[in-house]
SERO-4910 file (N, C-alpha, C, O; in steps of 0.05 Angstrom, whole numbers):
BEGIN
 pado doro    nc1    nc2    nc3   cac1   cac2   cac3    cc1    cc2    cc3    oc1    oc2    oc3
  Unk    A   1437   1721   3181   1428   1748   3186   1431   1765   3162   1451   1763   3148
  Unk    A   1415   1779   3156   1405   1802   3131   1430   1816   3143   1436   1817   3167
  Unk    A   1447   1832   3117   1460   1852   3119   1456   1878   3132   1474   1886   3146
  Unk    A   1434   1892   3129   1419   1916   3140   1396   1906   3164   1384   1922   3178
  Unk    A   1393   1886   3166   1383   1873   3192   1384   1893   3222   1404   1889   3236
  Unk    A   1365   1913   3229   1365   1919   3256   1372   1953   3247   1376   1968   3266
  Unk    A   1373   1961   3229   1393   1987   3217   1365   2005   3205   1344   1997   3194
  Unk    A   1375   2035   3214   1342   2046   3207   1354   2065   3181   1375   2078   3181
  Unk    A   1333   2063   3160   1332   2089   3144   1321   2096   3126   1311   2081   3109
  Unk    A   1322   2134   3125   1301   2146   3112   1309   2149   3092   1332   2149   3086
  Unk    A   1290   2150   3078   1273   2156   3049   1260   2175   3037   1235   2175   3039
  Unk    A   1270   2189   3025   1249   2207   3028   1239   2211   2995   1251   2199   2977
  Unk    A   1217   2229   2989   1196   2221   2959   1195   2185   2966   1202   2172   2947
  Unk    A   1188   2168   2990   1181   2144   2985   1152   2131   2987   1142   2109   2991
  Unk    A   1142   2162   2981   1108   2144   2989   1098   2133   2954   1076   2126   2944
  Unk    A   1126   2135   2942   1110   2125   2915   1128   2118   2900   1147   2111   2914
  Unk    A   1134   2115   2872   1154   2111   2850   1180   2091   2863   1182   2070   2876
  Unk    A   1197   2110   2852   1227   2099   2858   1233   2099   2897   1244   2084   2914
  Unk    A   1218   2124   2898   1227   2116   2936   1218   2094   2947   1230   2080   2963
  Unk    A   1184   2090   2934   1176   2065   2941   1189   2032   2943   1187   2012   2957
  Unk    A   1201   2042   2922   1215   2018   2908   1245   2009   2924   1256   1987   2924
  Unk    A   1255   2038   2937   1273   2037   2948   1266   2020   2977   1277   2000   2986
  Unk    A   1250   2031   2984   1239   2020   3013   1229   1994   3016   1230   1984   3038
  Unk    A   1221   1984   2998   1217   1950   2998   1239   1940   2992   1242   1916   2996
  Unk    A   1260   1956   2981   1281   1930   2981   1299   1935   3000   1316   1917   3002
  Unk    A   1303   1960   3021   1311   1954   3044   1302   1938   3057   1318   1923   3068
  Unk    A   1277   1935   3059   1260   1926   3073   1269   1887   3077   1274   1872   3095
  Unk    A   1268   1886   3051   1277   1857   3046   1311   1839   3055   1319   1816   3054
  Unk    A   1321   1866   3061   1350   1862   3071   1335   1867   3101   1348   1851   3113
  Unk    A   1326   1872   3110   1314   1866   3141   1322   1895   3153   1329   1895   3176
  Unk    A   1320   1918   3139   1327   1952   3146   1308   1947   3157   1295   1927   3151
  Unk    A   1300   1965   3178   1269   1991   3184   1277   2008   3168   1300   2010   3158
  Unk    A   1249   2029   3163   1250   2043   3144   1229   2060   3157   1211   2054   3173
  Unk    A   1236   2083   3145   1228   2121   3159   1221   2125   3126   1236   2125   3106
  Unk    A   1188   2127   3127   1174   2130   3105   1175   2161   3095   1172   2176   3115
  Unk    A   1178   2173   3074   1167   2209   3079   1155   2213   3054   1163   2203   3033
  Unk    A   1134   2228   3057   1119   2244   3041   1117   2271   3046   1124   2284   3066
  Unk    A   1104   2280   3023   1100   2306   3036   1074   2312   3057   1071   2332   3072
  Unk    A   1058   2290   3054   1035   2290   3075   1039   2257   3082   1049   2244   3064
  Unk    A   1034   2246   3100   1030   2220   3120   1015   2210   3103   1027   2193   3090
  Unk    A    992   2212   3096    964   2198   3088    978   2191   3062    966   2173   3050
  Unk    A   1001   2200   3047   1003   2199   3022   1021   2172   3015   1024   2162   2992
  Unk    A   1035   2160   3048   1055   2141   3050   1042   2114   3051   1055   2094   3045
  Unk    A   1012   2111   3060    991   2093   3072   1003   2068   3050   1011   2046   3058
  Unk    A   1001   2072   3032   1007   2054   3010   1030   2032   3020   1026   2008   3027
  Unk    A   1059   2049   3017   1087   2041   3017   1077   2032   3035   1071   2009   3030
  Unk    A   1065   2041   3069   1073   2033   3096   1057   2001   3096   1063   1980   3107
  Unk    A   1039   2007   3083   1016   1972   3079   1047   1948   3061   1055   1926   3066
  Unk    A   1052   1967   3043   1075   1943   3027   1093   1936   3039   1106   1917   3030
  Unk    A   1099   1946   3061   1124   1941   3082   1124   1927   3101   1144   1917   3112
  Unk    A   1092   1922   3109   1091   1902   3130   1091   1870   3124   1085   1854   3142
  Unk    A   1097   1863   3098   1101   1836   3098   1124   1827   3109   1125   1805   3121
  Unk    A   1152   1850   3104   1171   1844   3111   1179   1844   3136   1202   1838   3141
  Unk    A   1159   1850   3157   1162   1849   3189   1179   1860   3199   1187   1851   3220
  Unk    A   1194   1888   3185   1204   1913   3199   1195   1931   3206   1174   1941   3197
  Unk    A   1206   1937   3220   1200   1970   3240   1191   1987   3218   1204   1984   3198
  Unk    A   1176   2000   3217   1174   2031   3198   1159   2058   3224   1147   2056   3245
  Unk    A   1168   2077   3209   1151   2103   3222   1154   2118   3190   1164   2113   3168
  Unk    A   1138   2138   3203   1129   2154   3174   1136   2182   3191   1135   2188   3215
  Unk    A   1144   2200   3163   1150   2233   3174   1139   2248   3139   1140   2239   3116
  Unk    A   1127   2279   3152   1125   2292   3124   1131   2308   3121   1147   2315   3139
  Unk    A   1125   2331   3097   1143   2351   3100   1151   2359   3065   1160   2344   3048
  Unk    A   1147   2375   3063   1150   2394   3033   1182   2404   3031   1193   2422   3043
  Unk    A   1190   2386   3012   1223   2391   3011   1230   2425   3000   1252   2436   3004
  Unk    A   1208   2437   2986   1202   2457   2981   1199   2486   3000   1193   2509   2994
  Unk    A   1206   2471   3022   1204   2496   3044   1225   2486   3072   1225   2464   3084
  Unk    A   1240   2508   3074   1257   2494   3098   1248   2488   3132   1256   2470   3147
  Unk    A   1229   2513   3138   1208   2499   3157   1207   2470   3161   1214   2458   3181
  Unk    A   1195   2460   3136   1183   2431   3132   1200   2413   3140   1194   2395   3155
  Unk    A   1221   2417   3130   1252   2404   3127   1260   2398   3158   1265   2377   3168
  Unk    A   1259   2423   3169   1275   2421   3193   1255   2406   3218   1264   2394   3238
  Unk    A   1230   2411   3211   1210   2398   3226   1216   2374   3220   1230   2364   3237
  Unk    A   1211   2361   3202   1219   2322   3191   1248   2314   3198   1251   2289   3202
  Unk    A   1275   2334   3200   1288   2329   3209   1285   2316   3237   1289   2293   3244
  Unk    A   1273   2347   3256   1275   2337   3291   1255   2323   3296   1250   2321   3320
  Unk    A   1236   2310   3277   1219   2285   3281   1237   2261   3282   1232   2246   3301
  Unk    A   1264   2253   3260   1272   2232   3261   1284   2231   3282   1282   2212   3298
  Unk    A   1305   2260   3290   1324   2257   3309   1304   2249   3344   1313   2239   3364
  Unk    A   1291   2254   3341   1271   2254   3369   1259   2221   3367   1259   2205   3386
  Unk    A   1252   2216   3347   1250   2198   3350   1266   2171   3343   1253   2150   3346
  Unk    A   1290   2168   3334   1315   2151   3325   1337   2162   3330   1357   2150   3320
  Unk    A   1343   2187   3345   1366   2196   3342   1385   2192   3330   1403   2208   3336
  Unk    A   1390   2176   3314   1409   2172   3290   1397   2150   3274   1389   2129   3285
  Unk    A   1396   2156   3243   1399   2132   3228   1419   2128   3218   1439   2140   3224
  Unk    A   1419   2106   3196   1450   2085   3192   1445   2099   3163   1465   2109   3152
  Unk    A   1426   2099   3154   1429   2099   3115   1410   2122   3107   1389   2122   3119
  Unk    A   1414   2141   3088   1399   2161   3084   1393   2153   3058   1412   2143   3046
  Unk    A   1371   2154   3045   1374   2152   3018   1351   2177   3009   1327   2177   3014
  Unk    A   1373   2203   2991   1359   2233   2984   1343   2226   2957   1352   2233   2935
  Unk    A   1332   2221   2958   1307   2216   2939   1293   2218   2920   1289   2207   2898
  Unk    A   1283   2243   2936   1256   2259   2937   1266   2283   2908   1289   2292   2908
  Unk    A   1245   2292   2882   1260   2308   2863   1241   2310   2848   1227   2292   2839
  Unk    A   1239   2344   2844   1218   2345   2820   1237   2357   2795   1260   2365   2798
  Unk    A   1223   2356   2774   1227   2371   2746   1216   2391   2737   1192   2391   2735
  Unk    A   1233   2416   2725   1213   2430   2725   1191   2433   2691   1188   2417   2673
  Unk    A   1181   2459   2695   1162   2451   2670   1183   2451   2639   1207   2454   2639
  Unk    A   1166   2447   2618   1188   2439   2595   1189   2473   2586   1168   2483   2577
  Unk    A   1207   2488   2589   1215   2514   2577   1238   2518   2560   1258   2506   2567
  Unk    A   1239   2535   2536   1257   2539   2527   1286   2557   2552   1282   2568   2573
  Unk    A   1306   2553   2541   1326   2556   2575   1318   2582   2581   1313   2589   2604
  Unk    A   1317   2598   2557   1319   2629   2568   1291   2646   2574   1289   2671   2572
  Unk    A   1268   2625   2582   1243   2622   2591   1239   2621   2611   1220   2633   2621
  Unk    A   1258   2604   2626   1261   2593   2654   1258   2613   2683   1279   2626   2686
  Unk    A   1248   2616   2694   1245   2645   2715   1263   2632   2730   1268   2608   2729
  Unk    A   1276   2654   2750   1295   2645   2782   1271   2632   2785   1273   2609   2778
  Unk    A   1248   2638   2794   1231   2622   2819   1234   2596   2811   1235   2579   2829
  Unk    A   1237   2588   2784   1239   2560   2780   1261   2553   2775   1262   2530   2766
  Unk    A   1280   2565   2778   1314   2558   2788   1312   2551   2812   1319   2529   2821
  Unk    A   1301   2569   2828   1304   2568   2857   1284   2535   2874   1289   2520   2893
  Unk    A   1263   2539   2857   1238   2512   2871   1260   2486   2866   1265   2470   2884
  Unk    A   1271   2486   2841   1280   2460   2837   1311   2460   2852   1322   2440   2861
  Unk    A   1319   2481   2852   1351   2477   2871   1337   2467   2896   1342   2443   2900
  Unk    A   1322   2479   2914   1308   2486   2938   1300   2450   2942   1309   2441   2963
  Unk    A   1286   2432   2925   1282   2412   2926   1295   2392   2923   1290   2372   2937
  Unk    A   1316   2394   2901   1325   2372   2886   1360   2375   2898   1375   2358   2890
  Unk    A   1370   2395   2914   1395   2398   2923   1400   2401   2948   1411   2385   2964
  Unk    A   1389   2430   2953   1390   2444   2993   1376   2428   3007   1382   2428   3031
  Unk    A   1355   2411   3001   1342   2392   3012   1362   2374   3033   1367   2369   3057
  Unk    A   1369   2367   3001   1396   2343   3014   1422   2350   3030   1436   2337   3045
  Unk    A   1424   2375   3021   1450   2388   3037   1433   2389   3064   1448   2389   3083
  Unk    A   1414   2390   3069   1399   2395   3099   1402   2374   3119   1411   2374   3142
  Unk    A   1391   2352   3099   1393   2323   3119   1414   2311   3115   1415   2292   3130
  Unk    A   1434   2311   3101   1467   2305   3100   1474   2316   3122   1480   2301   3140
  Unk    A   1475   2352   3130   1486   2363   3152   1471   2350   3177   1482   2351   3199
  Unk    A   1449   2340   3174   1432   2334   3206   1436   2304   3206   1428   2293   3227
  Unk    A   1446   2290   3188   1454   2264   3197   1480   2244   3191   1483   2220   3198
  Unk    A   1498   2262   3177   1520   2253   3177   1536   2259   3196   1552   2242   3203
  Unk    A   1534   2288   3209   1546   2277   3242   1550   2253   3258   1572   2243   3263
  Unk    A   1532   2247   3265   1520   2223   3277   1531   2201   3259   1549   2191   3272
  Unk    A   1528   2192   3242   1534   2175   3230   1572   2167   3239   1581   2148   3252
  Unk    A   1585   2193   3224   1614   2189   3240   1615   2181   3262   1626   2159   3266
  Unk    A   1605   2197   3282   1609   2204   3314   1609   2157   3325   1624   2143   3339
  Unk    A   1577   2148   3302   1579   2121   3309   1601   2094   3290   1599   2070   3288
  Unk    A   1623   2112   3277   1625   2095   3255   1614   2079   3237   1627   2059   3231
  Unk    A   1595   2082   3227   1579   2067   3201   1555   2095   3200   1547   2110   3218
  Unk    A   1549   2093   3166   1533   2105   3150   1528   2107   3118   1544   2108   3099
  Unk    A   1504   2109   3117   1507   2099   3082   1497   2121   3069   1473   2122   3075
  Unk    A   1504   2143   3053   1489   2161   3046   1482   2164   3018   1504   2171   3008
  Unk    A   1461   2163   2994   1459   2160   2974   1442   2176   2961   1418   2175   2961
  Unk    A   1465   2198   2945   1436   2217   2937   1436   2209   2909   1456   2205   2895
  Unk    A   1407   2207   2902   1398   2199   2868   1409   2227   2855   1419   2246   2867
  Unk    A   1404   2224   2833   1425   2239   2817   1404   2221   2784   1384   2207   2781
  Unk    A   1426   2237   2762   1405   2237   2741   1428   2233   2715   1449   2246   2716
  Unk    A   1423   2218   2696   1445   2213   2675   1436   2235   2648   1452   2238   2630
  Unk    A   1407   2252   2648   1407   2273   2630   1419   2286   2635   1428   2292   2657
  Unk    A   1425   2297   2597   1441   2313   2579   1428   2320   2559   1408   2310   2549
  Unk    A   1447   2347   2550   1434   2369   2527   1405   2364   2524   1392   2359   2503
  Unk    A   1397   2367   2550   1366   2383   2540   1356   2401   2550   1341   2400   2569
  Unk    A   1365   2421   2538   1363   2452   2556   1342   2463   2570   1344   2478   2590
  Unk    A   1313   2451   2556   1290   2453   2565   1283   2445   2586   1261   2450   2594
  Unk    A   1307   2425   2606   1304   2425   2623   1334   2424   2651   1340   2411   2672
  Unk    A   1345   2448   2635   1367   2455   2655   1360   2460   2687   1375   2452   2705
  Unk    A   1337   2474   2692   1344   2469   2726   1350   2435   2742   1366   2428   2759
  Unk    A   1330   2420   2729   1329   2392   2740   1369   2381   2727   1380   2362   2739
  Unk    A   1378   2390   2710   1403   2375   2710   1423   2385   2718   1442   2371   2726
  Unk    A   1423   2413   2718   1437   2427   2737   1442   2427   2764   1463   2431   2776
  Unk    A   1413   2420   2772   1416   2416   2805   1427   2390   2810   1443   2388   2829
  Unk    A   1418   2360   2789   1432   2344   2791   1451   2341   2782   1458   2318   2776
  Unk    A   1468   2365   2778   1504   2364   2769   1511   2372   2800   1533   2364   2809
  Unk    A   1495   2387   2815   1504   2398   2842   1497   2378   2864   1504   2384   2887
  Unk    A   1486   2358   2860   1482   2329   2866   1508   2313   2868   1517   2306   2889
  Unk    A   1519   2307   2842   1545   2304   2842   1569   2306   2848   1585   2288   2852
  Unk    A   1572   2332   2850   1593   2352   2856   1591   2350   2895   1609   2340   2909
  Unk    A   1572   2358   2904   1569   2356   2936   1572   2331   2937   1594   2329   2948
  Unk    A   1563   2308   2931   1568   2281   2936   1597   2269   2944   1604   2256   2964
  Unk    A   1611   2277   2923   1644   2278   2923   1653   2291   2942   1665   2274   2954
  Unk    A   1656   2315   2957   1663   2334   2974   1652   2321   2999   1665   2324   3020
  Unk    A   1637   2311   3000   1623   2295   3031   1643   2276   3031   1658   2273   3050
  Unk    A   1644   2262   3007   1659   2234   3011   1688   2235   3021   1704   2220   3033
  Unk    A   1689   2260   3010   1722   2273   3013   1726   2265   3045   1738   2247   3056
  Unk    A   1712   2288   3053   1715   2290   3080   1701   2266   3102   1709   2267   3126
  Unk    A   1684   2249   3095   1683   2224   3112   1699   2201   3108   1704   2182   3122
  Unk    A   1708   2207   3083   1731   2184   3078   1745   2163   3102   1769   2169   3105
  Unk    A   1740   2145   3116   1759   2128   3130   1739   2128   3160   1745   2121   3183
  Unk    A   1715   2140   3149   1704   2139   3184   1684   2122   3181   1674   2116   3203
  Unk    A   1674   2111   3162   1653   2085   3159   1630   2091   3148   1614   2074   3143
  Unk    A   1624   2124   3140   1606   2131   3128   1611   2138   3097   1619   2161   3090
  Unk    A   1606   2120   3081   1602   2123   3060   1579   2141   3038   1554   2139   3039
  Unk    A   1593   2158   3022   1570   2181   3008   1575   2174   2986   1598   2177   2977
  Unk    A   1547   2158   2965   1551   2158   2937   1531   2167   2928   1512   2171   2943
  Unk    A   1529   2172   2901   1510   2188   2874   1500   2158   2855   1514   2143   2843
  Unk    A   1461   2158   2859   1452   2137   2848   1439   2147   2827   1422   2164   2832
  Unk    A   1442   2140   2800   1431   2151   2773   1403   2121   2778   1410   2098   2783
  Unk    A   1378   2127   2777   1358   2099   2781   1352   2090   2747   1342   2069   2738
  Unk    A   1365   2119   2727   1355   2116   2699   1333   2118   2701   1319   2123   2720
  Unk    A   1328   2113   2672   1305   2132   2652   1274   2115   2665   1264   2100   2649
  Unk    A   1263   2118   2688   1240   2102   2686   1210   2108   2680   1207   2131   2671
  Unk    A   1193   2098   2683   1165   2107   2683   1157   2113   2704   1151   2092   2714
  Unk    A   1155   2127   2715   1145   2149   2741   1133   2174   2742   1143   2190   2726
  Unk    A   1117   2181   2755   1108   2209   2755   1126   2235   2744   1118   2253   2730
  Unk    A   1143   2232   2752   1173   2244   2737   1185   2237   2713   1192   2254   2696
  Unk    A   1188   2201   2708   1203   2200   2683   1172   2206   2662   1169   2222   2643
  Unk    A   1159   2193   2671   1133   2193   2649   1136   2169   2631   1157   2156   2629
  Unk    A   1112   2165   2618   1106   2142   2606   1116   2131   2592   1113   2107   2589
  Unk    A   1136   2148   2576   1153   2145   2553   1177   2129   2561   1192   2119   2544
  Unk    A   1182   2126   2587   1213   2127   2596   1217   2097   2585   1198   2082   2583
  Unk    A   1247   2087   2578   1247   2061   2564   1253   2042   2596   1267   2022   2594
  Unk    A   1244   2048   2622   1245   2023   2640   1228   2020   2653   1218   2042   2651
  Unk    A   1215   2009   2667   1196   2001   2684   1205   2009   2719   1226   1999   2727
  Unk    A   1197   2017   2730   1196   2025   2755   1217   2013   2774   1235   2025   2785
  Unk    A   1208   1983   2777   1219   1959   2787   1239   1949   2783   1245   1930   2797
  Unk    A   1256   1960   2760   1280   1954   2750   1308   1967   2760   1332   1962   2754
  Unk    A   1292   1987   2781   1311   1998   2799   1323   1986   2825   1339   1992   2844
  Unk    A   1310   1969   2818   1328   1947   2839   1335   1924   2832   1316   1912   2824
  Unk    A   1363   1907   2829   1372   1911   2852   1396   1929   2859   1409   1930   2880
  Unk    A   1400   1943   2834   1415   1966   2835   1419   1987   2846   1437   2004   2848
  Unk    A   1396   1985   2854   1386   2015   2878   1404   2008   2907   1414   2027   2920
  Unk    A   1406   1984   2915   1407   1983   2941   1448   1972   2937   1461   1963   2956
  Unk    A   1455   1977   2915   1479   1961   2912   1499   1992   2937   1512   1984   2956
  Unk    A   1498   2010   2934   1511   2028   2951   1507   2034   2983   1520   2049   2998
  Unk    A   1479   2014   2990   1475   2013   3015   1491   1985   3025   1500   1980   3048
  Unk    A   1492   1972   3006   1506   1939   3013   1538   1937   3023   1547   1918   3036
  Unk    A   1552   1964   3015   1580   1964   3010   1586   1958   3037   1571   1964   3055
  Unk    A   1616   1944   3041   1627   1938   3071   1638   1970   3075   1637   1989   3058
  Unk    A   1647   1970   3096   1662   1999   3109   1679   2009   3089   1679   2034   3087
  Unk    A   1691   1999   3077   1716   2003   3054   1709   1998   3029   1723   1993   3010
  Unk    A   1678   2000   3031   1677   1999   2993   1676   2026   2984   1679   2047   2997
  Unk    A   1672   2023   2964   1669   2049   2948   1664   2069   2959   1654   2065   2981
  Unk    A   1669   2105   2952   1659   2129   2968   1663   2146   2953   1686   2149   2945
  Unk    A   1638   2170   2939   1647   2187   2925   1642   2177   2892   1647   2192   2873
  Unk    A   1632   2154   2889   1620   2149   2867   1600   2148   2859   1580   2151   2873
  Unk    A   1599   2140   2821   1569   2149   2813   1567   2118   2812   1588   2105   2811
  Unk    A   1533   2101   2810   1525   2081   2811   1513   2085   2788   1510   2109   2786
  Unk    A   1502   2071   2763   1479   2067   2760   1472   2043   2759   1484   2023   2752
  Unk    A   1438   2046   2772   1419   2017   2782   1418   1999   2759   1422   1975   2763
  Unk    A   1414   2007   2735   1403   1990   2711   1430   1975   2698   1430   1956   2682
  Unk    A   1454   1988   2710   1478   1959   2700   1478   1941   2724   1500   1936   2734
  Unk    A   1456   1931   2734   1454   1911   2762   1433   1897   2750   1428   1876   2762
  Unk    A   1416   1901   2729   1392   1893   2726   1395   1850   2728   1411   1832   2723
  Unk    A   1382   1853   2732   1380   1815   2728   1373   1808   2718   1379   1783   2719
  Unk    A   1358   1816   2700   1342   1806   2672   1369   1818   2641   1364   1822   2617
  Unk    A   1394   1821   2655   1409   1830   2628   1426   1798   2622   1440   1796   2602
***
């Protein structure tokens, strides 16, 4: 029997890139998987790549950009799964390249709003549950840039990525739900861009090493995917 065998969880930014990537290799440990985009039609892809593996999927959408959105894709999962086992926070934009003291609040605020409160949203709407059943896996991506000021909101928010990560772990400590911080590294994605020195696919099988942990592994730590690589 597959480790994650029979165990549901969301994804969210997985109708493409690294979420995508995330979701096939649950998939392959025998998870179901809760697809999200910001529109349905945009997941069609992932949800076609998933059916080789003959798990369950549903799809939910929703603009991490607005809390409306948020809270609606929330009481989609809860209505329809009332609890999942593994969260994996995802979903993250960057903002444009500005010198720091260029930077407007609105674009402090879009990228906190996405790349942080997001996750503080669906942490609070499903780590309940998670305790209440003893087991949970919670993994928010997170980012290993430094000094490049031009793009302080995106590393900032993923310093507040960090920092909340630890503080969850604090407090679930010993109840079976585990909260860790996944760096996926520098890849080629709509986000990293073309330049980036890894390939997409290289995020696994490192990606899924914090969903794998027994009840008593690790909690409150940072991962990164690319010291798992298999080709090292």
């Amino acid at each position: 029997m597959k480790k994650l065998e029979g165990k549901w969880a969301l994804v969210t930014g997985s109708a493409r890139g690294i979420g995508q990537q995330i979701a096939m290799g649950l998939a392959r440990e025998g998870c179901n998987v809760i697809v999200h985009g910001r529109k349905k039609e945009n997941c069609i892809k992932t949800l076609e790549l998933l059916k080789e593996y003959g798990i369950k999927t549903d799809v939910v959408e929703g603009k991490l950009s607005k809390v409306d959105d948020i809270e609606k894709m929330i009481g989609e999962v809860k209505k329809n799964h009332n609890c999942i086992d593994i969260l994996y926070n995802n979903a993250a934009i960057q903002n444009k390249w500005k010198e720091i003291y260029d930077i407007t609040l609105d674009e402090w605020k879009e990228t906190f709003m996405i790349n942080f409160y997001s996750i503080v949203m669906t942490c609070n709407a499903f780590a309940p549950g998670m305790k209440e059943r003893g087991f949970g896996r919670i993994i928010n991506l997170t980012s290993g840039i430094k000094d490049i000021p031009q793009l302080a909101p995106y590393s900032v928010s993923k310093a507040a990525v960090d920092k909340y990560s630890m503080d969850l772990a604090a407090d679930l400590r010993g109840t079976g739900v585990l909260v860790n911080f996944l760096d996926p590294g520098w890849l080629k994605t709509d986000l990293g861009g073309e330049n980036a020195m890894h390939e997409v696919t290289t995020v696994l099988p490192g990606a899924l090493v914090p969903a794998l942990l027994d009840n008593d592994g690790d909690t409150g730590k940072f991962f990164c995917a690319q010291d798992f690589r298999e080709d090292k």
